[in-house]
N, C-alpha and C positions, 0 to 999 in steps of 0.2 A: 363460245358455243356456236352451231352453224344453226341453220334452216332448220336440220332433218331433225334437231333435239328437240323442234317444238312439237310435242306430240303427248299422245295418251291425256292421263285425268290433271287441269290446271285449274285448283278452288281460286275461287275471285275471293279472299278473304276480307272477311268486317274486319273493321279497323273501331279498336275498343275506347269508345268515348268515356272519358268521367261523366258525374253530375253536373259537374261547371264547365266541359265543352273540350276538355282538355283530351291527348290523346294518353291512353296509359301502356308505355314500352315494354312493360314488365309483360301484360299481358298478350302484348303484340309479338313479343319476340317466345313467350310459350308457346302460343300457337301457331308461328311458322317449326319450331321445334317438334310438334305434335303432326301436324302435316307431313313431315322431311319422315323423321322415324318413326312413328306409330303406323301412321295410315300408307306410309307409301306411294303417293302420289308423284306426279313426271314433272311437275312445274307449279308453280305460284305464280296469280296477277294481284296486285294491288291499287289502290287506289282506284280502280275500277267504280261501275253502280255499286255493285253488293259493297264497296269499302268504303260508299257516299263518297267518291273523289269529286262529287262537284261542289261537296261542303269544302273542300282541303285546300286550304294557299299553298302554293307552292314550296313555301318551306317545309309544309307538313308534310307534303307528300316524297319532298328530297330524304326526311329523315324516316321515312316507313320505307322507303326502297330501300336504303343505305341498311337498316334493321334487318329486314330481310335477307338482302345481299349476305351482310355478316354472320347470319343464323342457318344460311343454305350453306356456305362456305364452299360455292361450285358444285355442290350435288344435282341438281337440278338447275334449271331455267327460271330466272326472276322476267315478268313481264309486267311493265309499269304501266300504268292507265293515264291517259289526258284525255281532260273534257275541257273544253274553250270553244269561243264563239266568236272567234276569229284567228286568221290565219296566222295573223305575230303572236296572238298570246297563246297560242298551242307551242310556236315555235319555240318563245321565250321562255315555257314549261320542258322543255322537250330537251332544251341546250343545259338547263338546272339542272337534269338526271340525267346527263350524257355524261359524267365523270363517273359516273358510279356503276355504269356499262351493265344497265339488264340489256337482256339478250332481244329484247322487242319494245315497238311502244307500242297499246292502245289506246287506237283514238278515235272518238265518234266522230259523227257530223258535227256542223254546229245547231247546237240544237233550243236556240231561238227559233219564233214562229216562221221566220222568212227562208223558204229555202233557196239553197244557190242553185243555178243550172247544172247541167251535167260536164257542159266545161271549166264550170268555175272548183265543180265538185274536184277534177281531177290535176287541176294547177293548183289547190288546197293541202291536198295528200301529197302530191309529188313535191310542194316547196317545203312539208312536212319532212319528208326526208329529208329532201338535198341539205335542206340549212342546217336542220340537228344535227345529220351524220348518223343518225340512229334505223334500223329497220324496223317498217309502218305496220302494223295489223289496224285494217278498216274497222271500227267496231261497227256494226250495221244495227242499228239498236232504233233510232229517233223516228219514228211514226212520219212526221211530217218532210223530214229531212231524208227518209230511204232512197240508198240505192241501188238499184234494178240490178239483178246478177247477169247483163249484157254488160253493165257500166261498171262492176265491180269485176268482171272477166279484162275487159278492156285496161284500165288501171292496173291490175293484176300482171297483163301481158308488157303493157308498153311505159310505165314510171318505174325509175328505177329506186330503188330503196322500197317499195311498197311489197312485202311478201306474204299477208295473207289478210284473211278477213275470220271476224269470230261474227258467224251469221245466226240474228237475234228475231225478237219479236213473231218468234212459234210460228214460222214461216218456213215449214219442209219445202213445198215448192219450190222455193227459191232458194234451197238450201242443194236439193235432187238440180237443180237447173243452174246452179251453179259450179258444182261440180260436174255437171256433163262438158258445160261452156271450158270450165279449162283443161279437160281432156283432151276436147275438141284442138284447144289451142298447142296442145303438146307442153304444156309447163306445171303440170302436176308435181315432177319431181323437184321442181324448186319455190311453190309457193305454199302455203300451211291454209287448209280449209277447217276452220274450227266451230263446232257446234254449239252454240248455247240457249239450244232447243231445251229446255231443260224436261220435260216428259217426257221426251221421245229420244233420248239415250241412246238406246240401242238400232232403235232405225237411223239414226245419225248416223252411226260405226257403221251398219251394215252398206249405208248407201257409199262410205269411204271416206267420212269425215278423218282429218286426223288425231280429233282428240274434243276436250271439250273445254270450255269455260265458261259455268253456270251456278246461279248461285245453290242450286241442290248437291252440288259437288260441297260446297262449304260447309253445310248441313251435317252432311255423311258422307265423308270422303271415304269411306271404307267400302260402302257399297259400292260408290260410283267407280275404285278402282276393281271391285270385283265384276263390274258388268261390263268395264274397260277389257279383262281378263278373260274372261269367257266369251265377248265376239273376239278378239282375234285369237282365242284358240278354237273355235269354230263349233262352242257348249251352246247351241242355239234355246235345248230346254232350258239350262241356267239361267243365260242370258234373258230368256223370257221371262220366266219365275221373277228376278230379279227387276225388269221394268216394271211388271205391274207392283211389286214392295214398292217402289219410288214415285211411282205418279201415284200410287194412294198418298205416300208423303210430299207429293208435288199437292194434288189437290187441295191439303189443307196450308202450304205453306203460300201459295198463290196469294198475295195482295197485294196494293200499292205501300203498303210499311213493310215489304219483303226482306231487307235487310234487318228489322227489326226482331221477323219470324225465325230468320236462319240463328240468331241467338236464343232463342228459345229451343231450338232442336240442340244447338249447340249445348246449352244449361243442362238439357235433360241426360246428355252424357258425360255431364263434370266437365265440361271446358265453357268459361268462363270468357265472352265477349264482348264485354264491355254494355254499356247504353247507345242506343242510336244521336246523332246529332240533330238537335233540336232545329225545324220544325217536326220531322219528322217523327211521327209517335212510338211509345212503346207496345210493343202486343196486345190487345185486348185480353180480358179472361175468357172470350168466348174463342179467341186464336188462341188461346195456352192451352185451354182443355183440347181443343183441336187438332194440334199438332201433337201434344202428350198421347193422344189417344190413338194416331194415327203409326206413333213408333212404337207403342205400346202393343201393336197389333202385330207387327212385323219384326218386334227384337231377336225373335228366335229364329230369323233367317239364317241359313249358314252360305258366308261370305267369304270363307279360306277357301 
């Protein structure tokens, strides 16, 4: 698959824990089945935040991409996630699911308290590729670790194997200032700017993002390809209509047990994801009435 396939709605899918920590496949590989043919979405990432990839060793994560892989059967685009906190062990993640050829890696910063400098950031990414052999998306996610859409333009234009960045942390600014930066550069047609602004959906598209990877995508993928659908057919009332349905569903889905929230959206439509990995908690009953109440409001959207 090339560059230009990485585009439109890509769920960061949960990754379904048992009670005892374990991953359960049956459910893993229903719900890349439900994604591919139900909802119709352009690509799957795994292992990502929303898949808790920072709980996952490497073998767990070789065998949820390989699952994947085999339940897209080339329909779509697989894009694998790495989080490491240092430059071998992202490498050494990276060479693991380089035989099973998804079509990108994602990968943050290192996202220990220290951050590197701007040159150390782009000898990071770039030995990223070169040593994998795999092509890079930036995740721009880590608060302490960000970086600036000059330094993520730069990387962008001048390492090679690095072709996009999935720009996080509800930061349009830099989402608007990043795509100017590679306009500017004349290499839009070869790098993927991806949103995972997750409220602001539709300003993302409009400003030219090419697609998204957020966890409200995993929630409701049906919607998020319907608002995919209606900006580039240029349904700007839809389009709107359909943002404000999701940032009500964003607002109540919003918190630091986020992955745990998007199975509770998940539950409320019969798909079935698993438990979060322990420390991280399960929903509260004051986020389960929350979130029920908030789809409960918006079910009768029409999304065809």
């Amino acid at each position: 698959m090339s560059v230009a396939q990485i585009n439109g709605i890509i769920p960061p899918v949960v990754t379904p824990f048992r009670a005892d920590g374990s991953i359960d496949e049956d459910l893993h590989r229903r719900e890349v089945r439900y994604m591919v043919e139900a909802a119709g979405v352009h690509g799957l990432a795994v292992c990502g935040s929303t898949g808790e990839g920072h709980t996952l060793t490497t073998e767990e994560c070789c065998q949820i991409v390989g699952w994947t892989i085999e339940e897209t059967r080339g329909r779509i685009p697989v894009i694998a996630g790495v989080i490491a906190n240092s430059t071998d062990a992202a490498v050494e993640r990276a060479k693991a699911l380089a035989h099973l050829r998804p079509v990108a890696i994602q990968v943050t910063p290192v996202h220990y308290v220290f951050r590197p400098d701007d040159e150390a950031m782009v000898r990071h990414f770039g030995e990223i590729a070169q040593r994998s052999g795999l092509p890079v998306i930036i995740y721009n996610v880590v608060p302490w670790s960000y970086l600036s859409a000059p330094l993520l333009a730069r990387i962008l234009r001048d390492v090679d194997g690095v072709i996009g960045v999935k720009q996080s942390a509800s930061d349009m600014k830099a989402l608007a200032d990043l795509l100017l930066l590679v306009g500017e550069a004349g290499i839009e047609d070869r790098v993927r700017i991806i949103s995972a602004v997750d409220a602001l959906l539709y300003p993302s598209f409009m400003l030219g993002a090419h697609g998204a990877i957020a966890a409200i995508l995993a929630a409701v993928p049906e919607w998020c390809v319907a608002i995919w659908n209606a900006a580039q057919q240029g349904d700007h009332q839809r389009a709107l209509t359909l943002h404000r349905q999701l940032l009500t569903l964003w607002n109540a889905l919003e918190a630091p047990n986020l992955p745990a929230n998007v199975r509770v959206a998940m539950q409320a439509q019969n798909r079935d994801g698993g438990l979060p990995r322990p420390p991280m908690s399960v929903s509260s009953p004051s986020q389960v009435s929350r979130i029920r109440s908030a789809l409960s409001s918006i079910e009768h959207a029409v999304i065809v």
